[in-house]
Each structure stands twice: as C-alpha cells, then as structure tokens.
N, C-alpha and C positions, 0 to 999 in steps of 0.2 A: 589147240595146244600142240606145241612139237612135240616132236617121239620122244619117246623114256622120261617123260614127265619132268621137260628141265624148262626152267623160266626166264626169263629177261630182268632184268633188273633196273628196268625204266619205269616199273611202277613206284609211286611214291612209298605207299606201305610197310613194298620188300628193301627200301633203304633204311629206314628209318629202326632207330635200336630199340631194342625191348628195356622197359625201365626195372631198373633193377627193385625189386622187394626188400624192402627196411622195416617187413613187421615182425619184429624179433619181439623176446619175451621183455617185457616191461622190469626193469631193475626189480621193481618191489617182488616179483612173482618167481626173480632168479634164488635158486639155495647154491651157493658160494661154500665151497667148501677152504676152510685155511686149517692146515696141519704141517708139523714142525718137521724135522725129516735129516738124517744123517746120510742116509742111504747113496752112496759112490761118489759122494763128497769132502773125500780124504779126511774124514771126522768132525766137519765142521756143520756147524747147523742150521739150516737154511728153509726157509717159512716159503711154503708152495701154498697158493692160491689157486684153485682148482672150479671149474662151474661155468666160470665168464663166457656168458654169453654177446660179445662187442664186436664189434669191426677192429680193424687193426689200427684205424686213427684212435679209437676209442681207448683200445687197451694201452695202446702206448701213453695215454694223456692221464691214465689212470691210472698206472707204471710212474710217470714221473711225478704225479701228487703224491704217492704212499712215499717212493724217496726223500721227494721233500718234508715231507713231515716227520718222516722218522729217523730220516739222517743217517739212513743206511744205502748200500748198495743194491742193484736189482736188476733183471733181466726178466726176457718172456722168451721162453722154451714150449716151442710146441703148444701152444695157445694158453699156456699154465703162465701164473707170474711170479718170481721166484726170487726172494729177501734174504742178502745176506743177515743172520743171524738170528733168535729165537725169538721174537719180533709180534708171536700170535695173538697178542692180548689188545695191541695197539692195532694192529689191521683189523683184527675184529670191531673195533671202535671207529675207524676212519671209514670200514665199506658201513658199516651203518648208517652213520652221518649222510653216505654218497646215496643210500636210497636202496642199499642191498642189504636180503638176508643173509648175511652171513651163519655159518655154524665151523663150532671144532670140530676136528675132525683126528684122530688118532694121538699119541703122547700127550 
C-alpha cells in the first residue's frame, strides 16, 4: 500500500456507490401529528402537518393530494406541510385513508 494510507481507484468496489437505505418507518407505524396554528401568520389559520416521515418526492405527492382534495392552498416548510386554513378534521380523514396515523394535536 502507498504511504499515508491513500488508494487508487482502479479497483471496481471503490467506484462503485453505496445504495442508498429506503427503510424508513412504514406509514401505519408513523404518528402524524395535524394541529391548527395562528402563530406569525398575520392572524390567519393555517393546519401544520408535523411527523412525516417521506422523501421529498413523497411529501410533495402528498402535499399536492391533500390540496386537491380539499381545495386549498399549501406548502412544505422545513419538512412540516402547511394548509391554508382550519382544514384539521378533513386532513385527519385523508392521511388515514393514505395509510397514516394521524392524531390532533393542540386547538
């Protein structure tokens, strides 16, 4: 081996990438938290979705089914996903259907 322990990269092994791990928590086994929330939103009230455990294809695909179903507006902040308006009864209802536990969570 050369000095200071450095390597060639003609071996096949050290080209080749490490596969990435996709064994997240199973939907049924996630607690989803959804609570209602005013807090530096100029007074307006907006249903944070908190827990999700997804990839970012995931949560954006799951971001744009609750919009379409409930016919509101939405974003994902910081891995939370985030419903224009007080919306918690019916996201409670749709992550169910999708295979999550959801719970309420504060208001």
């Amino acid at each position: 081996m050369p000095k200071g322990g450095w390597r060639e990269f003609s071996s096949s092994e050290s080209l080749q990438r490490p596969e990435p791990t996709t064994a997240g928590t199973p939907r049924s086994q996630q607690i989803v938290r959804v609570q209602p929330t005013r807090g530096g939103k100029g007074g307006k009230t907006v249903t944070v979705i908190r827990g999700l455990q997804l990839g970012n294809a995931e949560i954006k695909a799951l971001l744009k089914k609750l919009k379409n179903r409930i016919g509101s507006g939405g974003t994902i902040k910081e891995g939370e996903i985030e419903l224009q308006g007080d919306q918690v009864d019916l996201v409670l209802e749709l992550l169910t259907q999708e295979g999550f536990r959801p719970k309420r969570s504060g208001g």
